[in-house]
PDB file of N, CA, C and O in Angstrom:
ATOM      1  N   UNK A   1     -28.220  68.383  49.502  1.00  0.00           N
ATOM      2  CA  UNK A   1     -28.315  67.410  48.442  1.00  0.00           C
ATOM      3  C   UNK A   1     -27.137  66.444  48.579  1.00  0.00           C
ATOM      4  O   UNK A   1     -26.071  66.769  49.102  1.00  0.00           O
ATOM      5  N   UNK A   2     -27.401  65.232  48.073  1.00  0.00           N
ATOM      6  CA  UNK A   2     -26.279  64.076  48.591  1.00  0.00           C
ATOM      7  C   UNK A   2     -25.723  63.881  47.041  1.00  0.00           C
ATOM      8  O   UNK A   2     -26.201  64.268  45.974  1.00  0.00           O
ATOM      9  N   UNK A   3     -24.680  63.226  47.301  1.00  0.00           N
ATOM     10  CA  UNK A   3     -24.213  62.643  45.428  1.00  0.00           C
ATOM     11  C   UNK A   3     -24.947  61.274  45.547  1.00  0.00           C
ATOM     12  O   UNK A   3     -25.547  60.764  46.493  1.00  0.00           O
ATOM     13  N   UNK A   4     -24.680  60.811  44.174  1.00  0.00           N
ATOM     14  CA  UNK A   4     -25.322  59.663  44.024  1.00  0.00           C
ATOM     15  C   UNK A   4     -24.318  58.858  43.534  1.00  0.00           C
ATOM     16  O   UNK A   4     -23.312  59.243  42.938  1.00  0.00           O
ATOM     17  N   UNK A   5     -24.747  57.282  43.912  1.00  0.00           N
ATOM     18  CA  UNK A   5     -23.985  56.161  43.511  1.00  0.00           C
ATOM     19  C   UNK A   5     -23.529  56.009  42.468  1.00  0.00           C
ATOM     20  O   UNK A   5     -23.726  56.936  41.683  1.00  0.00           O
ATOM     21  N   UNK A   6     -22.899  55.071  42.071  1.00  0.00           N
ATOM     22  CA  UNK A   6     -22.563  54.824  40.389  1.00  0.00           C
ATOM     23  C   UNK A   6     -23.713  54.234  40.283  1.00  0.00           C
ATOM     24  O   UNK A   6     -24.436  54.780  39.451  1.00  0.00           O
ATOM     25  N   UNK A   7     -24.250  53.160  40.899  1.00  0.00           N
ATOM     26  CA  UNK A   7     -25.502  52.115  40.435  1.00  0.00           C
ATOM     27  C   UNK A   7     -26.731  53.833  39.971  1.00  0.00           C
ATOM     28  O   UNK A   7     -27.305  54.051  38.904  1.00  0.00           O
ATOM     29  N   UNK A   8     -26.728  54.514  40.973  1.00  0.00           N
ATOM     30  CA  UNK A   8     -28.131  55.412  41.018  1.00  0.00           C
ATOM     31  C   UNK A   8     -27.523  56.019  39.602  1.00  0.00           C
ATOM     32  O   UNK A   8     -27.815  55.665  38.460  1.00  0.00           O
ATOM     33  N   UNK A   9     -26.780  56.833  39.938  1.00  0.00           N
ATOM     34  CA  UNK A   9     -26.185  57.262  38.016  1.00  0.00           C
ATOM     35  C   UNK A   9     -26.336  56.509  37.448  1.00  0.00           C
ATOM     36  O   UNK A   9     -27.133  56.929  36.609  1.00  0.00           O
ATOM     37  N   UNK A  10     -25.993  54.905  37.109  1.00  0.00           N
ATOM     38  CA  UNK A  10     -26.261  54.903  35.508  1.00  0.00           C
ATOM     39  C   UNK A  10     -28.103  53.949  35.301  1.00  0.00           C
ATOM     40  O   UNK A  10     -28.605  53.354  34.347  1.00  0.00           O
ATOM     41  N   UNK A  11     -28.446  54.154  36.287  1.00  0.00           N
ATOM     42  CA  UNK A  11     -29.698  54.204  36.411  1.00  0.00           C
ATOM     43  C   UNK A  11     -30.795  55.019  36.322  1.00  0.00           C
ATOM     44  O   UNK A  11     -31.961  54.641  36.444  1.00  0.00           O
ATOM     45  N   UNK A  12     -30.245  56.678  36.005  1.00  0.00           N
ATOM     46  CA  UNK A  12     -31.200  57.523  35.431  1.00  0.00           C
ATOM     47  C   UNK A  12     -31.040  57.936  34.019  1.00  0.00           C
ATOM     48  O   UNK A  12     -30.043  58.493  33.561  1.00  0.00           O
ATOM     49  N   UNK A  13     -32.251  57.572  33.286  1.00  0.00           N
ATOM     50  CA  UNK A  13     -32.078  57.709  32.367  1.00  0.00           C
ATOM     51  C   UNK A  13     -32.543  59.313  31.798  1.00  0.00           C
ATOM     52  O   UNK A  13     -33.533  59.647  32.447  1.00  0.00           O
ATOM     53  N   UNK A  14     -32.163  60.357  30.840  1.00  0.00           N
ATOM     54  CA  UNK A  14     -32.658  61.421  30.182  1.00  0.00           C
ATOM     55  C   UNK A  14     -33.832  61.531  29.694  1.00  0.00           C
ATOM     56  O   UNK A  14     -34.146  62.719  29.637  1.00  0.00           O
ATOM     57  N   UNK A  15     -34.829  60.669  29.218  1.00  0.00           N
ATOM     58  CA  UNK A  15     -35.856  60.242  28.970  1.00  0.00           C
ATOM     59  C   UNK A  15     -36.815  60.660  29.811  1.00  0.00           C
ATOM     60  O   UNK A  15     -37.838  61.027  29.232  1.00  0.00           O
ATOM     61  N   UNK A  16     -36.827  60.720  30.852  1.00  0.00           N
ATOM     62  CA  UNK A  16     -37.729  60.970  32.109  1.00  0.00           C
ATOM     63  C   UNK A  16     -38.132  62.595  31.876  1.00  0.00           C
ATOM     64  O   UNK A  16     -39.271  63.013  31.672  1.00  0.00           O
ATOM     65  N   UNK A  17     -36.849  63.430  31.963  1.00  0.00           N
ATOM     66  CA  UNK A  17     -37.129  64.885  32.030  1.00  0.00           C
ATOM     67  C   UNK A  17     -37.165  65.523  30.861  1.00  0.00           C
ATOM     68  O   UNK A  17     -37.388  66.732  30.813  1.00  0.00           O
ATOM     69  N   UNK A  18     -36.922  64.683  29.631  1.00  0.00           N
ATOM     70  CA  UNK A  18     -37.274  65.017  28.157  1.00  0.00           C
ATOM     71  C   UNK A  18     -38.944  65.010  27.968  1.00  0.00           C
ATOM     72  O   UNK A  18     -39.606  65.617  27.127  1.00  0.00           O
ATOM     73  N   UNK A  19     -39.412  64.082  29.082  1.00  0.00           N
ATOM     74  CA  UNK A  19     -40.745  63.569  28.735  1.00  0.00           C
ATOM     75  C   UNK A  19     -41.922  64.375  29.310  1.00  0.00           C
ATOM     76  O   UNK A  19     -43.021  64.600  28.801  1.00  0.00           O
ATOM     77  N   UNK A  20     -41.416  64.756  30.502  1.00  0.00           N
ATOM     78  CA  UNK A  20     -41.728  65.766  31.450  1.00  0.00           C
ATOM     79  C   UNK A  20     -42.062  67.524  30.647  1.00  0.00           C
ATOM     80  O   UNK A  20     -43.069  68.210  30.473  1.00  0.00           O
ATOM     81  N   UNK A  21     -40.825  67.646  30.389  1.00  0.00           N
ATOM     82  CA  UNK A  21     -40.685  69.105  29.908  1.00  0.00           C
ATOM     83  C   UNK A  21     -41.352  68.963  28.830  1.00  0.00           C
ATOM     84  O   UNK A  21     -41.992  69.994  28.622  1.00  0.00           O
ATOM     85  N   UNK A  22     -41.575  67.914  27.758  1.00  0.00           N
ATOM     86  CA  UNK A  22     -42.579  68.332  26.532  1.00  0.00           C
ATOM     87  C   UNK A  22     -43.790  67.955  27.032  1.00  0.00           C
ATOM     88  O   UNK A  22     -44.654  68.331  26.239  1.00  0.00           O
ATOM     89  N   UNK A  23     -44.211  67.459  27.858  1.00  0.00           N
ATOM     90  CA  UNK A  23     -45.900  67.899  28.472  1.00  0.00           C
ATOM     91  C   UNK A  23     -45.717  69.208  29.364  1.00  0.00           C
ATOM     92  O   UNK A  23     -46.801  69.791  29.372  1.00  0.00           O
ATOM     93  N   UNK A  24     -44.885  69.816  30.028  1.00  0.00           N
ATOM     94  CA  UNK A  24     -44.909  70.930  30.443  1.00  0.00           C
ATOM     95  C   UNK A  24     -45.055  72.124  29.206  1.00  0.00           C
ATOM     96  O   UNK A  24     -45.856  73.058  29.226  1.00  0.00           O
ATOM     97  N   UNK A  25     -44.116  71.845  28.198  1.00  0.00           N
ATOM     98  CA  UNK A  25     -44.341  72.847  27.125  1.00  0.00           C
ATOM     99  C   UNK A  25     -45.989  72.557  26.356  1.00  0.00           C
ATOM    100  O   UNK A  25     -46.716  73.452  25.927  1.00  0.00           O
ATOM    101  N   UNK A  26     -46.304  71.027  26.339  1.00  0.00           N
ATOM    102  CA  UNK A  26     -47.542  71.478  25.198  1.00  0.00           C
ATOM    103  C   UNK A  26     -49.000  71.952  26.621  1.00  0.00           C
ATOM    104  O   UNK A  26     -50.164  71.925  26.219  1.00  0.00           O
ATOM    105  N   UNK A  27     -48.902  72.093  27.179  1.00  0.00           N
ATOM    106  CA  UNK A  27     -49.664  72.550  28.278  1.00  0.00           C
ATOM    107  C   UNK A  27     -49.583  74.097  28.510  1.00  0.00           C
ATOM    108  O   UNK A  27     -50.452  74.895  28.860  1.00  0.00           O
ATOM    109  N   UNK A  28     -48.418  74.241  28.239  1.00  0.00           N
ATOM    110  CA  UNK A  28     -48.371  76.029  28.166  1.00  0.00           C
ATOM    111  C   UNK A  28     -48.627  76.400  26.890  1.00  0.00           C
ATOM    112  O   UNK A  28     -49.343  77.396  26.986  1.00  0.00           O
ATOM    113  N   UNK A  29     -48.433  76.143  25.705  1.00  0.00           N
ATOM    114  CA  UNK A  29     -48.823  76.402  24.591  1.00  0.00           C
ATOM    115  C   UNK A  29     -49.999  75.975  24.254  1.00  0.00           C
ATOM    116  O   UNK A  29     -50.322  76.481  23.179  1.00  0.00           O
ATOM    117  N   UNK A  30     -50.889  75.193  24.724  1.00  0.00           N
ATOM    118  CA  UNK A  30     -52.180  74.735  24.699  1.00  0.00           C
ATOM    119  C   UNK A  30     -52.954  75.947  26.023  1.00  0.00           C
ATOM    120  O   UNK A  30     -53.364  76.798  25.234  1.00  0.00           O
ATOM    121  N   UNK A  31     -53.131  76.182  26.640  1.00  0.00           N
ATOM    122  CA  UNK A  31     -53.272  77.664  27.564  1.00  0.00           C
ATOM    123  C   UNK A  31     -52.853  78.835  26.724  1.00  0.00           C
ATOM    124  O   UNK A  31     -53.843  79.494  26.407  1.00  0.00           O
ATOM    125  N   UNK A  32     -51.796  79.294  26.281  1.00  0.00           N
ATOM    126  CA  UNK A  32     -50.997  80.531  25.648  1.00  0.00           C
ATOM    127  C   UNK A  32     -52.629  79.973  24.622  1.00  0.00           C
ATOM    128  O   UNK A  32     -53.667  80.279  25.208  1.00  0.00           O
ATOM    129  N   UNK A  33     -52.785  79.390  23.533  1.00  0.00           N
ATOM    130  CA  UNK A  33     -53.474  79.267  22.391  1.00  0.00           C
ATOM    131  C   UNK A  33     -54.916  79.501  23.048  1.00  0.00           C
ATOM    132  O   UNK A  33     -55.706  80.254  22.480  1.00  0.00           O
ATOM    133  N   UNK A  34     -55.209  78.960  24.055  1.00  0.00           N
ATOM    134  CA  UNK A  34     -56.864  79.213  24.569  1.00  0.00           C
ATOM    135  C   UNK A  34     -57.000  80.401  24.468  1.00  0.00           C
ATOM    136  O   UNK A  34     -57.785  80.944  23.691  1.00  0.00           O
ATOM    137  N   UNK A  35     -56.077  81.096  25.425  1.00  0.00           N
ATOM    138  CA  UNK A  35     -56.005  82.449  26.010  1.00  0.00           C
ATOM    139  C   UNK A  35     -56.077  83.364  24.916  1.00  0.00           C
ATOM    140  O   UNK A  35     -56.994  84.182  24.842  1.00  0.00           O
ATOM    141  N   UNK A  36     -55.217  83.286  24.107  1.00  0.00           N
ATOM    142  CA  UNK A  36     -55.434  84.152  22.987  1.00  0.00           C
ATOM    143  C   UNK A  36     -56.815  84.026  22.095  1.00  0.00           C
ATOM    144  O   UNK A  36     -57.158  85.006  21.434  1.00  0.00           O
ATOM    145  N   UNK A  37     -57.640  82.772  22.073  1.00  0.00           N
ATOM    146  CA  UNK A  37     -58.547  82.915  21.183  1.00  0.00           C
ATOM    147  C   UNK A  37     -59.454  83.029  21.999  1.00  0.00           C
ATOM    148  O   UNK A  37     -60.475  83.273  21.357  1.00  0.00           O
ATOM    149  N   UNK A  38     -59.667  82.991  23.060  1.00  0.00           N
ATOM    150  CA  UNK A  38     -60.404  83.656  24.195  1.00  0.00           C
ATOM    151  C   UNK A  38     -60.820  85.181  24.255  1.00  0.00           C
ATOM    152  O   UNK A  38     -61.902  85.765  24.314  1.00  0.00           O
ATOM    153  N   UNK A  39     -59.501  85.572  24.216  1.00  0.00           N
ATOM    154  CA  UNK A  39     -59.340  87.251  23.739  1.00  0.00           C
ATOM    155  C   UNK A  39     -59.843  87.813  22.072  1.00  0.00           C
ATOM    156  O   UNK A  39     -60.415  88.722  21.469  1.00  0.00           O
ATOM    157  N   UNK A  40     -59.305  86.819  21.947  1.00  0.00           N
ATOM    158  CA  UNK A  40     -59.754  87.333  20.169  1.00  0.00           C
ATOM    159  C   UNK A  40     -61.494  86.986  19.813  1.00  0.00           C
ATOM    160  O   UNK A  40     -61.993  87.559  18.845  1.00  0.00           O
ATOM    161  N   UNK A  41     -62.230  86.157  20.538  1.00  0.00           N
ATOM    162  CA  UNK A  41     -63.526  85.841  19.929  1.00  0.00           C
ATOM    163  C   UNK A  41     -64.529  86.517  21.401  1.00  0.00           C
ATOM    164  O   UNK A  41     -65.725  86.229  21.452  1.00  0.00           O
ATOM    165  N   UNK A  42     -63.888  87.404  22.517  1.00  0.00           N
ATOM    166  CA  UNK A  42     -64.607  88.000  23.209  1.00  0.00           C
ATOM    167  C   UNK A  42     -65.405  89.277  22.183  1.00  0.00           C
ATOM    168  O   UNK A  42     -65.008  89.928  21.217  1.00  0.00           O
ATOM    169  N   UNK A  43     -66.818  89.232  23.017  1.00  0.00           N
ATOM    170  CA  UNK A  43     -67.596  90.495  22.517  1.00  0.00           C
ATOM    171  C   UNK A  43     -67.003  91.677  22.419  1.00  0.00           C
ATOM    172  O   UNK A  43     -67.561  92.397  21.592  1.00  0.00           O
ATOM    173  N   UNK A  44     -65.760  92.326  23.133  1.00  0.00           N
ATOM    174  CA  UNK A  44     -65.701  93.720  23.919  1.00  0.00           C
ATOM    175  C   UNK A  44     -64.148  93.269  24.508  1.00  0.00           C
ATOM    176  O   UNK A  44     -63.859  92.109  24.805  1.00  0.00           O
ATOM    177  N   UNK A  45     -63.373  94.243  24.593  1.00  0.00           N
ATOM    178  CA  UNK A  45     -62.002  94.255  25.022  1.00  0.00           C
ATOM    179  C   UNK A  45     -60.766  95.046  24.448  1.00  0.00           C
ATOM    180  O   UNK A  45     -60.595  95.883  23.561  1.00  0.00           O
ATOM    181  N   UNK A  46     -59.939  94.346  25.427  1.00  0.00           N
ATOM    182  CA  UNK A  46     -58.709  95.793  25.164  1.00  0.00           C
ATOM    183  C   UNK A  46     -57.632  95.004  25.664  1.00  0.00           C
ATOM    184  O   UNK A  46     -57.618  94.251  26.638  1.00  0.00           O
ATOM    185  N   UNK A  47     -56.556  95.343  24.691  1.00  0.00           N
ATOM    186  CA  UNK A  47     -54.646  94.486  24.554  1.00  0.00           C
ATOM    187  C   UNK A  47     -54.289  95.610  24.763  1.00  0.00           C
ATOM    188  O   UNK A  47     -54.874  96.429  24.054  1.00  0.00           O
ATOM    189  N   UNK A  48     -53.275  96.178  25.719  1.00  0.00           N
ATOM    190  CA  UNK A  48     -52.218  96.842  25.634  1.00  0.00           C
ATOM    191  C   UNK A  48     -50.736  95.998  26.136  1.00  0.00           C
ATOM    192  O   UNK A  48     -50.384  95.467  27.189  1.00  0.00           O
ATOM    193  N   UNK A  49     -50.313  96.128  25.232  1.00  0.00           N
ATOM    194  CA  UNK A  49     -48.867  95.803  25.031  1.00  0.00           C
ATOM    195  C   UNK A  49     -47.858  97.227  25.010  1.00  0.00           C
ATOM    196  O   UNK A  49     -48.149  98.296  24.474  1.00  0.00           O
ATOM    197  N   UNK A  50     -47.103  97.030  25.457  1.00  0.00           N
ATOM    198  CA  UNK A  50     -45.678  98.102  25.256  1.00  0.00           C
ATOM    199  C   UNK A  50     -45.682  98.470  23.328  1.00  0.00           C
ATOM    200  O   UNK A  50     -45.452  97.695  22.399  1.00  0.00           O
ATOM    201  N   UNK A  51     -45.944  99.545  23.315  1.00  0.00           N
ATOM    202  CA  UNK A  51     -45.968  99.509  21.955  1.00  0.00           C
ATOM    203  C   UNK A  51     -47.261  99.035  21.052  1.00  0.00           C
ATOM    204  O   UNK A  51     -47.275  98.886  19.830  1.00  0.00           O
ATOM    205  N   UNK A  52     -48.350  98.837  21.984  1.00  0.00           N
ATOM    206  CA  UNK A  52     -49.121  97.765  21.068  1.00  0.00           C
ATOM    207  C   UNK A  52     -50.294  98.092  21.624  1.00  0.00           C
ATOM    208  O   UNK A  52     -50.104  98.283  22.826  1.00  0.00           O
ATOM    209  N   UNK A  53     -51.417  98.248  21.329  1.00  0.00           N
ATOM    210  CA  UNK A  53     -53.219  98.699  21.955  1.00  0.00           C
ATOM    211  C   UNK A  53     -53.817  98.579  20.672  1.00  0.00           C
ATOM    212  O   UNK A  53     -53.736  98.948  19.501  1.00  0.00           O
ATOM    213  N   UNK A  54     -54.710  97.604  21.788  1.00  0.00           N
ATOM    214  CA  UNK A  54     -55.672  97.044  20.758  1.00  0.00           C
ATOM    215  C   UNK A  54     -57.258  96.991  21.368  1.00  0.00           C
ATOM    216  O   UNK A  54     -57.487  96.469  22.459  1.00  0.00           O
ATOM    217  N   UNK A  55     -58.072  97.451  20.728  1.00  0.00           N
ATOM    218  CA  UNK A  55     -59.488  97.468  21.296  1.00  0.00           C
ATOM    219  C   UNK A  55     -60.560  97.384  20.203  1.00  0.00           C
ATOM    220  O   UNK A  55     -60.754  97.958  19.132  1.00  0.00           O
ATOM    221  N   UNK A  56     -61.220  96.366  20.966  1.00  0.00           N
ATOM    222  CA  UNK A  56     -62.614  96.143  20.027  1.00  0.00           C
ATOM    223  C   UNK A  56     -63.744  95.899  20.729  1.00  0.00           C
ATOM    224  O   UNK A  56     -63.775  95.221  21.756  1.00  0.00           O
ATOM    225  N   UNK A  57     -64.748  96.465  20.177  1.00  0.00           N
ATOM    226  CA  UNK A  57     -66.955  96.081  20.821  1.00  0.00           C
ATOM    227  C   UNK A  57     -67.501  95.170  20.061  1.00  0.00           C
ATOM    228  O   UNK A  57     -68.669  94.830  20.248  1.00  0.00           O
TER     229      UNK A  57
END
């Protein structure tokens, strides 16, 4: 990896990877939310969690 200029520094702005990471987060929480109501409105199935089992027909 190289350093960067002063011009390239004050030319990146925070904005970019603020903008990035909250479509990375609502994309995983939009999946995490499918997934779970996926599981929850199946006919037939089974959760085991550490501590946690869950089964329904």
């Amino acid at each position: 990896m190289r350093e960067l200029s002063l011009q390239e520094m004050s030319s990146i702005k925070g904005r970019e990877a603020v903008t990035l990471t909250g479509v990375l987060l609502y994309v995983a929480v939009g999946a995490g939310v499918s997934a779970i109501i996926k599981v929850l409105t199946s006919g037939k199935g089974r959760v085991k969690i550490p501590g946690i089992s869950m089964e329904w027909s």
